[in-house]
C-alpha positions as CSV (number, residue, x, y, z in Angstrom):
1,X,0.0,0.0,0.0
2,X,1.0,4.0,-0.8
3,X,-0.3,6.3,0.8
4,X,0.1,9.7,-1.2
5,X,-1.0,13.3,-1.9
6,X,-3.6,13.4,-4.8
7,X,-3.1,16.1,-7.3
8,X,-6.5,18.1,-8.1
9,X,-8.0,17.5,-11.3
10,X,-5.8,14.1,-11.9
11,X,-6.7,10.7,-12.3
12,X,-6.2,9.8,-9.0
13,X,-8.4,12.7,-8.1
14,X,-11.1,11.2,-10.4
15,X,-10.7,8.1,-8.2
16,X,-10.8,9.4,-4.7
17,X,-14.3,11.5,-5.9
18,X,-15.6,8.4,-7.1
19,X,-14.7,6.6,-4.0
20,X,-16.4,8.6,-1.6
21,X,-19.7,9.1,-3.4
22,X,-19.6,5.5,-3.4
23,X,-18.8,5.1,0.3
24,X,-20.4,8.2,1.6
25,X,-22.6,9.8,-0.3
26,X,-24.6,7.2,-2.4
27,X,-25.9,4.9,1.2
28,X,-27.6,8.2,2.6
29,X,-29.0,9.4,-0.4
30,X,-26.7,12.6,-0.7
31,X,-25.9,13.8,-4.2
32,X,-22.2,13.6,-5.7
33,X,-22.7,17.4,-6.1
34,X,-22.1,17.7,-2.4
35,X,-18.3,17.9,-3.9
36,X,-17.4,21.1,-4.4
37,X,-14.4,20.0,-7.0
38,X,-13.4,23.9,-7.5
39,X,-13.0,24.6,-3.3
40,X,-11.0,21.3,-3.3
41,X,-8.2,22.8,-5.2
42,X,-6.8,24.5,-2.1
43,X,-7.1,21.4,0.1
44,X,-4.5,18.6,0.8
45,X,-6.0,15.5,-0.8
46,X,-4.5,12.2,0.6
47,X,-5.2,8.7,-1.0
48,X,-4.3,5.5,0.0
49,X,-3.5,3.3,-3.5
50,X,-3.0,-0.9,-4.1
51,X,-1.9,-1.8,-7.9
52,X,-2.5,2.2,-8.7
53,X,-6.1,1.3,-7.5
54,X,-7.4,3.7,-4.8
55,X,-8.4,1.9,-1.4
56,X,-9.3,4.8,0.7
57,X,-8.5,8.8,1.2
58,X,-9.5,11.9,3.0
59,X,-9.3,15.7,2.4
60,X,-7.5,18.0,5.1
61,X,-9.0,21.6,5.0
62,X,-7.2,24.4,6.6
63,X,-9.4,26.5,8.9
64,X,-6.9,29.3,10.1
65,X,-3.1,29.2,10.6
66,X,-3.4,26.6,13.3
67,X,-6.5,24.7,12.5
68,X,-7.1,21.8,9.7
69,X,-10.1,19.7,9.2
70,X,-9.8,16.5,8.2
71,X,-12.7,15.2,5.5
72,X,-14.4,13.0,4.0
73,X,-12.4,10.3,4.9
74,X,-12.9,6.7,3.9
75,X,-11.9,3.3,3.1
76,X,-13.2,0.9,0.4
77,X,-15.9,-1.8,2.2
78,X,-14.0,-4.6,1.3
79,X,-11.0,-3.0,2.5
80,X,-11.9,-2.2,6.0
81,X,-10.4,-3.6,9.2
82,X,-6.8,-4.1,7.7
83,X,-5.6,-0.5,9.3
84,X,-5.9,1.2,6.5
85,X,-7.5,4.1,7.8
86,X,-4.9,4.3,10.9
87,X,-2.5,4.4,8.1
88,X,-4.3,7.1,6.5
89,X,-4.7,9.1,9.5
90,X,-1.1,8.6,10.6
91,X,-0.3,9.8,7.1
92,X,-2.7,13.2,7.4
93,X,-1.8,14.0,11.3
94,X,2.4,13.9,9.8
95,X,1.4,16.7,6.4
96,X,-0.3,18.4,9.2
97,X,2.6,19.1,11.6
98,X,5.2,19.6,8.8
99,X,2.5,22.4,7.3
100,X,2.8,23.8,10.8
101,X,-0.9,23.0,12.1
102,X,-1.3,22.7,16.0
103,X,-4.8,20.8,16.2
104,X,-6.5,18.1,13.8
105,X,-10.5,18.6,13.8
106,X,-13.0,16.6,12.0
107,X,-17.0,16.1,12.6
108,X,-16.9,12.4,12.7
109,X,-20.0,10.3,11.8
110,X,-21.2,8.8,15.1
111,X,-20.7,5.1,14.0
112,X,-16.9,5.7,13.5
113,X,-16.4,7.8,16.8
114,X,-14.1,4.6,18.4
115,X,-11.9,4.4,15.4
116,X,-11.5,8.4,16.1
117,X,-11.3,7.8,19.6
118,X,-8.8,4.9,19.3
119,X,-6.7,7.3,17.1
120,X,-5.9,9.6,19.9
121,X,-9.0,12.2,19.3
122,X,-11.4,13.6,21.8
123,X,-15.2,14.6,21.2
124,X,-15.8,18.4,21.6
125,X,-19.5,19.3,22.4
126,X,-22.8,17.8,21.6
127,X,-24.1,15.5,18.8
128,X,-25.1,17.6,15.5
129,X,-26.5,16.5,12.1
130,X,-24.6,17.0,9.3
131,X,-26.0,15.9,6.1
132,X,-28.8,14.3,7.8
133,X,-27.0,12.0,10.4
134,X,-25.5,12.3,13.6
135,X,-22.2,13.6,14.3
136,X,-19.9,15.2,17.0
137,X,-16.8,17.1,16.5
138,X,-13.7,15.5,17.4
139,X,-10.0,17.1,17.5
140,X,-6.4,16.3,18.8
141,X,-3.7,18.4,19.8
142,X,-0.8,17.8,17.2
């Protein structure tokens, strides 16, 4: 497995859209157009690849000097339980320090809260919806 930044607009990029409509989009009914592909081209796209296949990804968003969110992250169904998303997150927390970024936030779907959790991060505040299902916000100090 590679884990790698994704140029914007490339193949790969093609890929990790597809993948996460497919993962998390598509099963609760949300559009692909949720994507905004034009505001992605300032974020740090990450994608984890087997045979130059994509397996899983996630999208870091910087909030402010200090802050980044990490995004629609996923891994492919049949992929899962193999610590591929640990990898990935490893991966994400390491661009984050060398671009200088203090804290890793993320509003985490509430059936993945114990992957975040085992991870090292912390749930700030109440449950929200977000796209129609429950979430909390989680973040750790980098």
């Amino acid at each position: 497995m590679e884990i790698r930044i994704i140029a914007h607009n490339s193949d790969d990029y093609e890929q990790m859209v597809s993948l996460r409509i497919s993962q998390l989009l598509e099963p609760i009914g949300i559009p692909a157009s949720y994507i905004e592909r034009e505001k992605e081209r300032r974020d740090i796209l990450i994608g984890a690849f087997e045979n130059k296949e994509i397996i899983g990804c996630c999208v870091l968003t910087p909030k402010n000097d200090t802050v980044i969110q990490l995004r629609q992250m996923t891994v492919r169904n049949d992929r899962r339980e193999k610590r591929i998303g640990t990898a990935i997150i490893e991966f994400a927390e390491g661009i984050a320090r060398k671009n200088n970024f203090s804290l890793l936030m993320m509003h985490a779907r509430n059936p993945v809260i114990e992957f975040y959790k085992h991870c090292g991060y912390e749930i700030e505040g109440e449950e929200f919806f977000e796209v129609g299902i429950g979430h909390h916000k989680m973040q750790k100090q980098l």
